[in-house]
N, C-alpha and C positions, 0 to 999 in steps of 0.2 A: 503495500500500500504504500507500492505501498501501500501500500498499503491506505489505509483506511479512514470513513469516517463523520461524521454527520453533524447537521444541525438543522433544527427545528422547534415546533412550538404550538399551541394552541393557545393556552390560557396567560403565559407566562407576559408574553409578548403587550407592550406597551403599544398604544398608537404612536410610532414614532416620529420624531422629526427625519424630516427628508434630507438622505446624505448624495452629492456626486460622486459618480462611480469614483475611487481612489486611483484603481490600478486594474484594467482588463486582464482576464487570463483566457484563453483559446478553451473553448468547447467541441467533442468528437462532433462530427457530423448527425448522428445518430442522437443527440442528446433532447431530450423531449422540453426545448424553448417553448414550441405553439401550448404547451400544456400550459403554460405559466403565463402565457401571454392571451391565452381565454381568458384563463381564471382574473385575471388582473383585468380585462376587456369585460366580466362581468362584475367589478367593482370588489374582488375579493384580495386579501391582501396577500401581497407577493412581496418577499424581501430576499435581496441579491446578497450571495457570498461576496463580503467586506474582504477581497484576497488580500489586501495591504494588511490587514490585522490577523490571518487567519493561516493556522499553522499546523503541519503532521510530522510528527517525529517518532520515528523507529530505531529501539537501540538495536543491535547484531554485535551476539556475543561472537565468540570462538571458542573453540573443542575442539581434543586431540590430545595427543602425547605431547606433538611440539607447538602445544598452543602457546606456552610462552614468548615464541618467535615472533607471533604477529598479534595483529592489534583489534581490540574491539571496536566498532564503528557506529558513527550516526549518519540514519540519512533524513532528510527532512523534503519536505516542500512547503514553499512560501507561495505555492500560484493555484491555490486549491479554488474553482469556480462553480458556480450552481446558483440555484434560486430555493427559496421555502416558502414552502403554502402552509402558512402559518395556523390558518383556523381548520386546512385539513389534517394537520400531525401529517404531513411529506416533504420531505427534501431530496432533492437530485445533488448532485455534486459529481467535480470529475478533477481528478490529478495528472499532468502534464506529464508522463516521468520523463521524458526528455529535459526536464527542468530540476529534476530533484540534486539536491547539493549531500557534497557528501562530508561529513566534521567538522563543520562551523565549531570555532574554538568557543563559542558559547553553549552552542549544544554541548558538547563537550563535556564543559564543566556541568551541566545542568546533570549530565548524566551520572556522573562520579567519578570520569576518567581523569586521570591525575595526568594524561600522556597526551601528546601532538601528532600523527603522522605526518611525516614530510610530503612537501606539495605531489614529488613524483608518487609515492604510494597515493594517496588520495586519488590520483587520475587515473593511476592503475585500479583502482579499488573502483571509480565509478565509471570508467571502460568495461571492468568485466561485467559490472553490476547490469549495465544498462545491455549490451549483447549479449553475454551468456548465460546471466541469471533472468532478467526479463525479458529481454527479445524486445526491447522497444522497438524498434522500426515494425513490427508486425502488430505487436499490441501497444500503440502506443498513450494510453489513458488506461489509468484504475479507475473504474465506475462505482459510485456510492451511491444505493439507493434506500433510504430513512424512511419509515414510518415510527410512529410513537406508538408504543404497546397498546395504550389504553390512554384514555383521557385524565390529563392533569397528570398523568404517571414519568419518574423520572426513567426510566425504560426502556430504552430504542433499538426499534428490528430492523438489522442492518445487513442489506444484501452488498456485498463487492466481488467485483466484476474484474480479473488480474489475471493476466496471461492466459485471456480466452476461457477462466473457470469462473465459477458464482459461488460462491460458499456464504453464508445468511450465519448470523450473531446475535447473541440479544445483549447489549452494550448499554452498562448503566454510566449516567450521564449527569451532569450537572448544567441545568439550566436557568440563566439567570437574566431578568432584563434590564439592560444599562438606557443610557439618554438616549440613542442613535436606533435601539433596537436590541437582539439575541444574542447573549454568547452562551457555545455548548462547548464543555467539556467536557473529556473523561479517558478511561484506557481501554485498550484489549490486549490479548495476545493470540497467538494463531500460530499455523505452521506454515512452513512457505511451498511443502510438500501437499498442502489442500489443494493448491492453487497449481498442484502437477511444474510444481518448481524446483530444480534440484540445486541444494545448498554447494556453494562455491568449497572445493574438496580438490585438496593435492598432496603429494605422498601419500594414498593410496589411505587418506581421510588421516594422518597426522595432522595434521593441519586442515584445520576445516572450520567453516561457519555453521554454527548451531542452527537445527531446523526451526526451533520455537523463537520467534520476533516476539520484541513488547513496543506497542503501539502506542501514545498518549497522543491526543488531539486538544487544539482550541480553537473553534471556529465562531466567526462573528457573522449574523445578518444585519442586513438596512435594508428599511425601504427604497425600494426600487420605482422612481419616477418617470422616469424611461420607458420601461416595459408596457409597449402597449401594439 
């Protein structure tokens, strides 16, 4: 997901002040706009993933005999885009991975990693990552699609869509509403083998990346004045 990750809202959500888009981020071809552009055409409220504020981050451990050798990693995205249908409990969202960065020295720290990889590892790390672990040129978007369990529930049924698989989560959440609009947070974890992905492994798995990812999200909505 990268992985992964949602926001949404029913009740939570304030009428909010109307923000300008911050920072566009590219949506699949495929991604259901006209759904959100009815809904909004019939006066229901729509609010657009705030990409300037909204973030996914996944640590990646390592395993092995000679895991000592190499380093644990984060990778993030800062371009996560979508809209939420707020009084329906739905949100769409999509992640660029062509755009995902890999150990921002704040992530970093955030994580607990006391260590830096050098710029040439980090390119090496997000070259393999992006052709031999995800195939981005062929899949190039994680799909996130949110509903809210139940009404008023913090609870979210989260299907994503990652290297051409679907595998569905039920991801507890923290949602809260600020001046502008929504923000959701919360974590998961998962395997990267759900998603018929095989963990980056050499010497014959001495050295390997752990199949289980741990996901944390914060994503922010605003109304969307645009969408029509």
């Amino acid at each position: 997901m990268a992985a992964a990750v949602a926001a949404l809202l029913a009740a939570c959500a304030p009428v909010a002040t109307r923000e300008p888009p911050a920072r566009e981020a590219a949506l699949p071809p495929d991604f259901p706009v006209e759904y959100y552009r009815a809904a909004a055409a019939r006066g229901e409220r729509v609010l657009r993933i705030d990409t300037a504020n909204s973030r996914v981050v996944i640590e990646v451990r390592r395993e092995g005999s000679l895991a000592h050798l190499g380093h644990d990693h984060v990778v993030a995205s800062r371009d996560v885009a979508g809209y939420v249908l707020a009084d329906a409990g739905r949100a769409d969202l999509a992640i660029p991975l062509a755009k995902l960065t890999v150990d921002e020295p704040e992530l970093r720290t955030e994580a607990g990693l006391d260590t830096q990889p050098s710029a040439a590892d980090i390119a090496g790390t997000r070259r393999n990552m992006l052709a031999s672990v995800l195939d981005a040129e062929r899949h190039p978007y994680a799909v996130i699609h949110v509903v809210r369990a139940e009404a008023r529930s913090d609870r979210l049924a989260v299907a994503i869509t990652l290297h051409g698989v679907t595998q569905r989560f039920d991801v507890p959440a923290r949602i809260e509403a600020d001046a502008g609009g929504i923000v959701v947070s919360g974590r998961l974890s998962f395997d990267q083998s759900a998603f018929r992905i095989v963990p980056f492994s050499v010497l014959g798995g001495a050295l390997a990346v752990r199949d289980r990812l741990d996901l944390r999200f914060r994503v922010r909505a605003v109304v969307d004045a645009d969408l029509r």
